[in-house]
C-alpha positions as CSV (number, residue, x, y, z in Angstrom):
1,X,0.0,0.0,0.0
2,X,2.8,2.0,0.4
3,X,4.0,1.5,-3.0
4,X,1.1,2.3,-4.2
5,X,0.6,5.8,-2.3
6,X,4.0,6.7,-3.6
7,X,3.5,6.1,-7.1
8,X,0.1,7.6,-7.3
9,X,1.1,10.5,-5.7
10,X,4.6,10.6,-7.6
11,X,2.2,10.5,-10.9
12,X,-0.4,13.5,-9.5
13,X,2.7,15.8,-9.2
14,X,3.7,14.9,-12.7
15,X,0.2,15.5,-14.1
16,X,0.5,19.7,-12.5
17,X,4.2,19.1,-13.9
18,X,5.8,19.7,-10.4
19,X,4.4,23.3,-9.8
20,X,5.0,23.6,-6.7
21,X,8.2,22.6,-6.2
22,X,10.4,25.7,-6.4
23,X,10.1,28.5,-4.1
24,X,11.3,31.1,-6.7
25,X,13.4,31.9,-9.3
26,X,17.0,32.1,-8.8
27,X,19.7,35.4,-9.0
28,X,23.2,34.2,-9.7
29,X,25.8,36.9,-8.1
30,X,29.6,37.6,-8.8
31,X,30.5,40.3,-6.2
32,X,34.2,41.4,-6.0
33,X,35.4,43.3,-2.9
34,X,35.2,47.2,-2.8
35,X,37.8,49.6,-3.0
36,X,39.3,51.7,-0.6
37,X,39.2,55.0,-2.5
38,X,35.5,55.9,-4.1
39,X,35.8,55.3,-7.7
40,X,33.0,57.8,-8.0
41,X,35.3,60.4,-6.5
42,X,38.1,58.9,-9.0
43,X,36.1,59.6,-12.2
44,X,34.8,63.0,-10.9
45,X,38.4,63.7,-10.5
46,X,39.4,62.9,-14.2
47,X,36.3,64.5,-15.7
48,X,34.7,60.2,-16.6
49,X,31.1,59.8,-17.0
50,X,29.5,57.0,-14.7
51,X,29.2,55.1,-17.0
52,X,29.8,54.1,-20.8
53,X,28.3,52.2,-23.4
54,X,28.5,48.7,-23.3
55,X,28.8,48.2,-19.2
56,X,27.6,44.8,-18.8
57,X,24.1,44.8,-16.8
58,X,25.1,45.3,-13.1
59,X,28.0,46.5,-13.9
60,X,27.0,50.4,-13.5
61,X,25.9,52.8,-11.6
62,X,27.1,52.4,-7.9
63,X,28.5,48.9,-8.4
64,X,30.4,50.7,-11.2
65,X,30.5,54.1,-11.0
66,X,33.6,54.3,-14.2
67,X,32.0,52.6,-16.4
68,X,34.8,50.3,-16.9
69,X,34.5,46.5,-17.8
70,X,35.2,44.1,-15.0
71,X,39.0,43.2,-15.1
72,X,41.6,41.5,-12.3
73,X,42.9,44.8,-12.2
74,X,39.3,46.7,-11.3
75,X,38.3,45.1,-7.9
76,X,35.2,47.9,-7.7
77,X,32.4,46.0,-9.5
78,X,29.5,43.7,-8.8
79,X,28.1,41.7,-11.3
80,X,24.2,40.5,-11.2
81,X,22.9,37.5,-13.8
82,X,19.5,36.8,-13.5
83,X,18.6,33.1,-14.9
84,X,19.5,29.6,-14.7
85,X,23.1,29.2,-12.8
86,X,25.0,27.3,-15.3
87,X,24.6,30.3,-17.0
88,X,26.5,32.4,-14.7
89,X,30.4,30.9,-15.2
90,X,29.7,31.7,-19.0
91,X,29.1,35.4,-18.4
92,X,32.1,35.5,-15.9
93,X,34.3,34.1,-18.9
94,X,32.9,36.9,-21.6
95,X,34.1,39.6,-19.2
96,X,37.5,38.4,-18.5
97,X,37.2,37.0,-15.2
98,X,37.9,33.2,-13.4
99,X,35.2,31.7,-11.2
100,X,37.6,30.1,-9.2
101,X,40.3,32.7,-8.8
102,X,40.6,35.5,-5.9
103,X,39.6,37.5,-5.2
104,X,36.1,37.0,-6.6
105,X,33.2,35.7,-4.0
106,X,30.8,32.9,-6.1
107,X,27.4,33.0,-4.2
108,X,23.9,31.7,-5.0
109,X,21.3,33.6,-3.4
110,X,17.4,32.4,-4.5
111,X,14.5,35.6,-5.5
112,X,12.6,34.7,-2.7
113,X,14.6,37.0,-0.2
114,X,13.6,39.5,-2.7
115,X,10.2,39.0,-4.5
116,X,7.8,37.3,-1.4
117,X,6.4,39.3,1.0
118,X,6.1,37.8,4.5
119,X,2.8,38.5,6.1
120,X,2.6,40.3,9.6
121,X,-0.6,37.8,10.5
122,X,-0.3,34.5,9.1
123,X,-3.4,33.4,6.0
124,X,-6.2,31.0,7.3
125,X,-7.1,29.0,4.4
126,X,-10.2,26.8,4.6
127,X,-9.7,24.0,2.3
128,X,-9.9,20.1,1.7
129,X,-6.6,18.3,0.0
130,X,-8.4,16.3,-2.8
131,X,-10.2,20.1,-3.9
132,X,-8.1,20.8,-7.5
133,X,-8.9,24.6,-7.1
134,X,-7.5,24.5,-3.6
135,X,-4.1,22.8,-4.7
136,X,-3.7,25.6,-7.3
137,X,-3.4,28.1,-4.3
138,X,-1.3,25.5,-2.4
139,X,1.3,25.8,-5.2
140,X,0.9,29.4,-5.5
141,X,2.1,29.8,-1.4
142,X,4.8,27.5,-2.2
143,X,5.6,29.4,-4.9
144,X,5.6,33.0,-2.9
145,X,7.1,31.3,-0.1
146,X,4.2,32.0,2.0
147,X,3.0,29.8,5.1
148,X,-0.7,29.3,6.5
149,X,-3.1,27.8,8.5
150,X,-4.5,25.0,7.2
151,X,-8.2,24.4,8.5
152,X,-9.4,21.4,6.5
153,X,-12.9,21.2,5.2
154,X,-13.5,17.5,3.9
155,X,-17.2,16.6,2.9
156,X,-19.2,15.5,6.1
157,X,-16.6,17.7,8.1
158,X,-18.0,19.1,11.3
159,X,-15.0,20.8,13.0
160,X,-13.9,24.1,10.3
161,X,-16.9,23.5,7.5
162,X,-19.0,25.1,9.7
163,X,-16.6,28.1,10.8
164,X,-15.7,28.5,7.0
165,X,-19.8,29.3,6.3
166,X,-20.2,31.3,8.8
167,X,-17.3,33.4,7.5
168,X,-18.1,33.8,3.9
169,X,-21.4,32.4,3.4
170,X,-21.4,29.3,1.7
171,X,-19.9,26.3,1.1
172,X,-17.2,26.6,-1.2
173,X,-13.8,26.1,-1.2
174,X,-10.9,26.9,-1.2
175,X,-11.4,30.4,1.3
176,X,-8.9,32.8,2.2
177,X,-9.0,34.7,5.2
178,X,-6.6,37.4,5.2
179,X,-6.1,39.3,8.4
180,X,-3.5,41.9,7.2
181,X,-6.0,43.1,4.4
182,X,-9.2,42.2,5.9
183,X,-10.1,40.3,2.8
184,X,-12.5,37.0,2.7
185,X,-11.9,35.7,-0.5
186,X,-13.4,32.7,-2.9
187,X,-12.3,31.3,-6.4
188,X,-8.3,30.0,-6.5
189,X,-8.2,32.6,-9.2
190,X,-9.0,35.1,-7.2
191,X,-7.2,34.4,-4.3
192,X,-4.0,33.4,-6.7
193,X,-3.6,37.4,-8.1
194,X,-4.5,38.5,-4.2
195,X,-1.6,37.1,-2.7
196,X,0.8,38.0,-6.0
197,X,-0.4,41.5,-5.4
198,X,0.1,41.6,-1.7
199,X,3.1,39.7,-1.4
200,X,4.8,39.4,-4.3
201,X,6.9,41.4,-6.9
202,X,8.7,41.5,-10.2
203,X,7.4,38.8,-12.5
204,X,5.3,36.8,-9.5
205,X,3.4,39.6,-9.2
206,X,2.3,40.1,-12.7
207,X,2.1,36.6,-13.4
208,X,-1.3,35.5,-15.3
209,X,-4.1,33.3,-13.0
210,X,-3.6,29.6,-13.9
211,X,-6.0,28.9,-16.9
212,X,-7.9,26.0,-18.3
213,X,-5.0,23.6,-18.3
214,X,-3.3,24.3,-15.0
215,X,-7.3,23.5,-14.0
216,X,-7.4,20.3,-15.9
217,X,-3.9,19.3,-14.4
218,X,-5.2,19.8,-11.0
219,X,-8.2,17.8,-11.6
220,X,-6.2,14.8,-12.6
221,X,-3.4,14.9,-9.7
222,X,-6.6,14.4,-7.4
223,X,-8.4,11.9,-9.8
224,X,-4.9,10.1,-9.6
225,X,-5.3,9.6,-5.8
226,X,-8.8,8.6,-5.6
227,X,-9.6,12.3,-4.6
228,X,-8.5,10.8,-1.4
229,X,-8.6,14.1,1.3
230,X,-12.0,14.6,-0.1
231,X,-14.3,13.4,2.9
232,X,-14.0,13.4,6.7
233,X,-12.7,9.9,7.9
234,X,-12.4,9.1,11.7
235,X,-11.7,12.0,13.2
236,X,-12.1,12.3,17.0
237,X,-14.8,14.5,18.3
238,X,-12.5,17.0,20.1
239,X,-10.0,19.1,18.1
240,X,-6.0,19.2,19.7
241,X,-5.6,22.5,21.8
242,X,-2.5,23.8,18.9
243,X,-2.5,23.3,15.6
244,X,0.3,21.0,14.3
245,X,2.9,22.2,12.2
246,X,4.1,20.5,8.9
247,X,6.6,21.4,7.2
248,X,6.1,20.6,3.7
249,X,6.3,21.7,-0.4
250,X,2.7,21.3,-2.7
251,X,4.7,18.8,-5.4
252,X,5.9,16.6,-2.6
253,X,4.4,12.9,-3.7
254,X,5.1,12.3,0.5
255,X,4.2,15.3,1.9
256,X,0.3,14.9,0.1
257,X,0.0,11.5,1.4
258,X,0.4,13.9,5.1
259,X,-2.0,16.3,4.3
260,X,-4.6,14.2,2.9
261,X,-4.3,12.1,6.0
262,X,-4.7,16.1,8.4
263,X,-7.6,16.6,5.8
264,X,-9.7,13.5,6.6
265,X,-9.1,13.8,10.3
266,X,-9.7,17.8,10.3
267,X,-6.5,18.4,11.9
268,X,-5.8,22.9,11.4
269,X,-2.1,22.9,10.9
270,X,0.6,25.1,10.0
271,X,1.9,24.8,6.8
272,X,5.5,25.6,6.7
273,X,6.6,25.8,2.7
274,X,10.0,24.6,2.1
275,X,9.7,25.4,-1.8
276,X,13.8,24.2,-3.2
277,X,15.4,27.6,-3.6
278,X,18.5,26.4,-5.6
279,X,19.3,23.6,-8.0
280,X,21.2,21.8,-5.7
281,X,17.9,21.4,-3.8
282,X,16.4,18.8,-6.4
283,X,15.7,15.6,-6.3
284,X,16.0,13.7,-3.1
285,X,17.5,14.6,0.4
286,X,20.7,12.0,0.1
287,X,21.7,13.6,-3.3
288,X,22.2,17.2,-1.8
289,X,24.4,15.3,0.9
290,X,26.1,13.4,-1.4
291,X,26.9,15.7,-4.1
292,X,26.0,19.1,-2.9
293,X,26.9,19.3,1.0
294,X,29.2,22.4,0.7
295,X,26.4,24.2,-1.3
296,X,24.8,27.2,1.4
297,X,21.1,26.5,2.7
298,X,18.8,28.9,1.0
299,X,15.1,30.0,1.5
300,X,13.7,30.9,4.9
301,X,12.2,27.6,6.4
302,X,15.3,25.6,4.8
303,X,17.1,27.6,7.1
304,X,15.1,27.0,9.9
305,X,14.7,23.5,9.5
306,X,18.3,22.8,9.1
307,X,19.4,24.9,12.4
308,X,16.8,22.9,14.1
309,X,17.0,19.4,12.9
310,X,20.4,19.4,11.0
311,X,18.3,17.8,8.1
312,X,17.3,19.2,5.0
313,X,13.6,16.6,4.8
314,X,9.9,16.8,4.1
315,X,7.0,16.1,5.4
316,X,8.4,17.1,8.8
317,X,5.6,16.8,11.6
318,X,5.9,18.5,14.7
319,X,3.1,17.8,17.3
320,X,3.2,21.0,20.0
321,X,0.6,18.5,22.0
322,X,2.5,15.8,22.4
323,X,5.9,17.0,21.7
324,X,6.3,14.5,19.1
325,X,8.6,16.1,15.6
326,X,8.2,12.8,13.1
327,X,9.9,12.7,9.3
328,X,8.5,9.5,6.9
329,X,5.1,9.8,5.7
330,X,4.3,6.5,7.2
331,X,5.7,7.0,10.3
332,X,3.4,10.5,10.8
333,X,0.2,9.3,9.0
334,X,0.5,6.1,11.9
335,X,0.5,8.4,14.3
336,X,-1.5,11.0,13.5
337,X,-4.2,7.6,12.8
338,X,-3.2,6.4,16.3
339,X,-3.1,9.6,18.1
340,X,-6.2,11.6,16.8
341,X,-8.3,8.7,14.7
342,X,-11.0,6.9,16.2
């Protein structure tokens, strides 16, 4: 059964082609150390303009105030490359410079410090797992690098179904609750350009609301599962006193088989998104520790999680009620079976 949940889930990512996944889009930085002596004072000095045609992008203004091209000899610049990282060593070469010699600094920094938002108050979103309009949101807070409160609103739910109707209305999920703007809001299309409006920028910002195939997509990752997450299933009466806390990505195949299991036992939990920032981040836990362990931590709950746990792993459970912090998907969905099923 295991097997099974793994595959199916593994196949449901694949059919929303792994939105979801990344927590941004990356910047690729080259910065050499600054001089002692202005160069802005230097050019004022010899009568230079700031800058001159042809200054590669980055390369001007107060990174650059001469204008000049980057050289071994002209330690004064910064240079910014916006786009995939094997890129970056190329545009290095057309100016003259060595990746590897010093004194140039090679650092890989992700947007997300840059073009997400973080909230004062965190989102409520009232939701069930197997809803494909609700997992379009999911991946757009992965994508922002936004976290949430999950309350799950399976069919036959009694716990947050009712709560959710008395907020908006009706029945109809997914629902936004944002405290910070004092907007209720329906339709994942609508909640989708909300939260690219209020908490992101650049290109994430102005992105265009996920259309008829990003809908069909969705549809088939939860047809994939069975729509499981769909209905309330065995819940005990009495909700925990916290929330839990999950720390989790919307692509994960592992981290769904989680939330579907929170969903159908209307557990509210935190969802932390740990969205891979760079491209050593793909693919499985044991190849960034194999083959990228030197490579910094980026993205804001990476960070977190790794200075906690020394692990870089999702779904991450941590149970405030029973002090109980579980990784595996079957080791959580047991307990959270065990601890809050009936």
């Amino acid at each position: 059964m295991q097997l099974i949940n793994a595959l199916t889930s593994t196949l449901a990512s694949t059919a929303r082609g792994w939105r979801g996944t990344r927590a941004c889009h990356h910047e690729i930085r080259r910065r050499i150390a600054a001089p002692d002596v202005s160069g802005k004072a230097r050019a004022a000095e010899r009568g230079e303009p700031r800058s001159r045609p042809g200054t590669p992008h980055g390369a001007s203004g107060a990174d650059n105030p001469e204008g000049r091209r980057p050289s071994p000899g002209n330690p004064a610049l910064s240079l910014a490359y916006v786009g995939r990282p094997r890129y970056a060593r190329d545009a290095l070469s057309c100016h003259g410079l060595a990746a590897d010699a010093p004194p140039y600094l090679m650092t890989t920094r992700p947007r997300a410090a840059r073009t997400s938002r973080q909230p004062e108050k965190m989102l409520k979103l009232y939701e069930y797992e197997g809803c494909p309009f609700c997992r379009l949101v999911r991946e757009a807070l992965t994508e922002l690098d936004l976290d949430a409160i999950i309350h799950p609103c399976p069919r036959g739910g009694t716990r947050w179904r009712p709560e959710a109707e008395r907020i908006g209305g009706r029945a109809q999920f997914p629902l936004l609750v944002d405290d910070n703007t004092g907007d209720v809001l329906y339709e994942s299309a609508d909640i989708i350009a909300h939260l690219r409006q209020h908490y992101g920028t650049g290109r994430r910002r102005e992105a265009k609301a996920p259309g008829f195939g990003a809908q069909l997509g969705a549809n088939a990752a939860s047809a994939l599962r069975g729509f499981a997450g769909t209905s309330a299933r065995g819940g005990k009466v009495d909700a925990p006193g916290q929330p839990l806390e999950l720390y989790s990505f919307e692509s994960s195949p592992f981290s769904r088989i989680v939330r579907e299991t929170l969903c159908e036992l209307e557990l509210a939990y935190v969802l932390r998104n740990m969205g891979k920032a760079v491209n050593a981040d793909m693919g499985p836990p044991w190849v960034r520790e194999k083959f990228f362990a030197d490579t910094p931590v980026e993205g804001r709950n990476r960070k977190r999680m790794k200075e906690e746990t020394g692990r870089l792993q999702v779904p991450y459970l941590i149970d405030p009620n029973t002090d109980t912090r579980l990784y595996e998907s079957a080791d959580i969905v047991r307990y959270l079976r065990t601890a809050y099923g009936r």
